[in-house]
C-alpha positions as CSV (number, residue, x, y, z in Angstrom):
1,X,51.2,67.8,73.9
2,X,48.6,69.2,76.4
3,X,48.3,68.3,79.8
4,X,46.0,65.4,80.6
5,X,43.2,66.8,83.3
6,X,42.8,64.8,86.2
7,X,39.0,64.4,87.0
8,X,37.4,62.7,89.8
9,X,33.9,61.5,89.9
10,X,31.8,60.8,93.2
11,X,28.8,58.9,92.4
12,X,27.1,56.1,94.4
13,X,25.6,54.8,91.1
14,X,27.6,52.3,89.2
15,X,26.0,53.2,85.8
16,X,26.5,57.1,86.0
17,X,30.1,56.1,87.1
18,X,31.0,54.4,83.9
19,X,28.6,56.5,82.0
20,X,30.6,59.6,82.5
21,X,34.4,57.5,82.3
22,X,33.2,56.9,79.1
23,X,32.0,59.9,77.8
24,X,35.6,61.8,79.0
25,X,37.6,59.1,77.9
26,X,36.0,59.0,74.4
27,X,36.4,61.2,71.5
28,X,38.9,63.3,69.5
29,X,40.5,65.3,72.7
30,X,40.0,62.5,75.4
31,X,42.9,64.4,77.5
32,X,41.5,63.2,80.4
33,X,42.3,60.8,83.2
34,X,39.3,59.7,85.5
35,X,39.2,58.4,88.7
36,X,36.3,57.2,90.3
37,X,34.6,57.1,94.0
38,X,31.2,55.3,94.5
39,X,30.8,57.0,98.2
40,X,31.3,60.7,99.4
41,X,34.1,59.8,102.3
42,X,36.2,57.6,99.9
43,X,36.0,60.5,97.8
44,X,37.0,63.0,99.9
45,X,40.0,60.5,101.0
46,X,41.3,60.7,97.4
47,X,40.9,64.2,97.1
48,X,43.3,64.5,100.5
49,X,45.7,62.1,98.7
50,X,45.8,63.5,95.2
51,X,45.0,66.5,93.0
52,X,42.6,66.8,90.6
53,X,41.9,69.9,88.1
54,X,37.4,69.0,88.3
55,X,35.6,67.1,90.5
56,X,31.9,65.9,90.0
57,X,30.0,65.5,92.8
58,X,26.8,63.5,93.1
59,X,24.0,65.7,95.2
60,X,22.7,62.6,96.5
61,X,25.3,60.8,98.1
62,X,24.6,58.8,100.8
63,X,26.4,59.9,104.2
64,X,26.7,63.3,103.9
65,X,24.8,65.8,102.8
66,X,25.5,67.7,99.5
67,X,26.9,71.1,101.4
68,X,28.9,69.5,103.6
69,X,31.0,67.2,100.8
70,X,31.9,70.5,98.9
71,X,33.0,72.4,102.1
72,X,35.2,69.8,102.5
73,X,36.1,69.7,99.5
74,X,37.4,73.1,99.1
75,X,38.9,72.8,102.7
76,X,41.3,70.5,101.0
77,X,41.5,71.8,97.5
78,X,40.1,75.0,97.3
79,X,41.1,75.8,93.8
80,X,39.6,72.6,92.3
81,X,36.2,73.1,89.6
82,X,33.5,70.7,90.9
83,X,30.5,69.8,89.3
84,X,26.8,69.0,91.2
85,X,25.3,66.4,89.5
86,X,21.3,65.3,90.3
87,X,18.3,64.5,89.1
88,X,16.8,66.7,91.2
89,X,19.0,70.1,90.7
90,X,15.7,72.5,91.2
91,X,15.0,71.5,94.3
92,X,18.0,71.2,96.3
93,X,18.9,74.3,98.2
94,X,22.7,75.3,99.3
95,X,24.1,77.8,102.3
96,X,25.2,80.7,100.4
97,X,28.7,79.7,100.9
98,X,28.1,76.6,99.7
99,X,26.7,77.6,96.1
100,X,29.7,79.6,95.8
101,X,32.0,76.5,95.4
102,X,30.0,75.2,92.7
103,X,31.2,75.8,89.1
104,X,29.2,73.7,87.2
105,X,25.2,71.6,87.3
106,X,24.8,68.6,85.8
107,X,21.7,67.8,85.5
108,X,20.4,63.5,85.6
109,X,19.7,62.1,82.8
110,X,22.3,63.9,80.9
111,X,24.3,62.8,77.3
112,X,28.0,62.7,76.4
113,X,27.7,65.7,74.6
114,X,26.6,67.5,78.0
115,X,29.5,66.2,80.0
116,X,32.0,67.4,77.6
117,X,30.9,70.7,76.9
118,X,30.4,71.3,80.6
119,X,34.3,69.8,81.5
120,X,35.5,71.8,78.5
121,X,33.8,75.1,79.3
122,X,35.2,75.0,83.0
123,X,38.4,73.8,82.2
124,X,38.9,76.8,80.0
125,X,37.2,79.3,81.8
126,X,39.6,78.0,85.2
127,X,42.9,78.4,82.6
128,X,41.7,81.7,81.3
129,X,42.1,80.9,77.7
């Protein structure tokens, strides 16, 4: 039986939150177990306390600004995929270092089919199978 995947979602939007538990829950190869953070700092404070094999990462999250969340994100797990999510993906810019820890966009509104292609792509690119 194959691993379950630990995701974490950071996303100050309730909705989006459940949107995408359901959408990785759901289906034929729901291997996945979700945790959720509705603000960037409890977030990071789970990613400090556990490990997670994708993280996505809301662009708009009150607190702290989008660059900032994923270099501390890959202070404390560098090795982890994460996923910017927002409605607004053209028009946020990134250091150079900062794009660099992105593996994935997610762009708002998005469907079920989306989220899983995205996690599944990543996932296997990051196993090399």
């Amino acid at each position: 039986m194959p691993r379950t995947m630990k995701i974490l979602v950071i996303e100050g939007e309730e909705i989006i939150l459940k949107s995408i538990t359901k959408a990785l829950k759901s289906g034929a190869n729901a291997e996945y177990a979700v945790t959720t953070a509705n603000t960037a700092l409890d977030g990071l404070r789970l990613i400090r306390n556990s490990t997670f094999d994708a993280i996505f990462v809301d662009a708009a999250l009150a607190g702290l600004n989008s660059a900032e969340v994923l270099r501390r994100i890959k202070n404390t797990s560098p090795s982890v995929s994460v996923i910017l999510m927002s409605g607004y993906l053209s028009g946020i810019s990134f250091p150079d270092e900062a794009s660099r820890d992105v593996d994935g966009f997610l762009s708002k509104p998005f469907t079920t089919d989306e989220i899983r292609s995205l996690v599944s792509r990543i996932l296997v690119e990051r196993n090399g199978q």
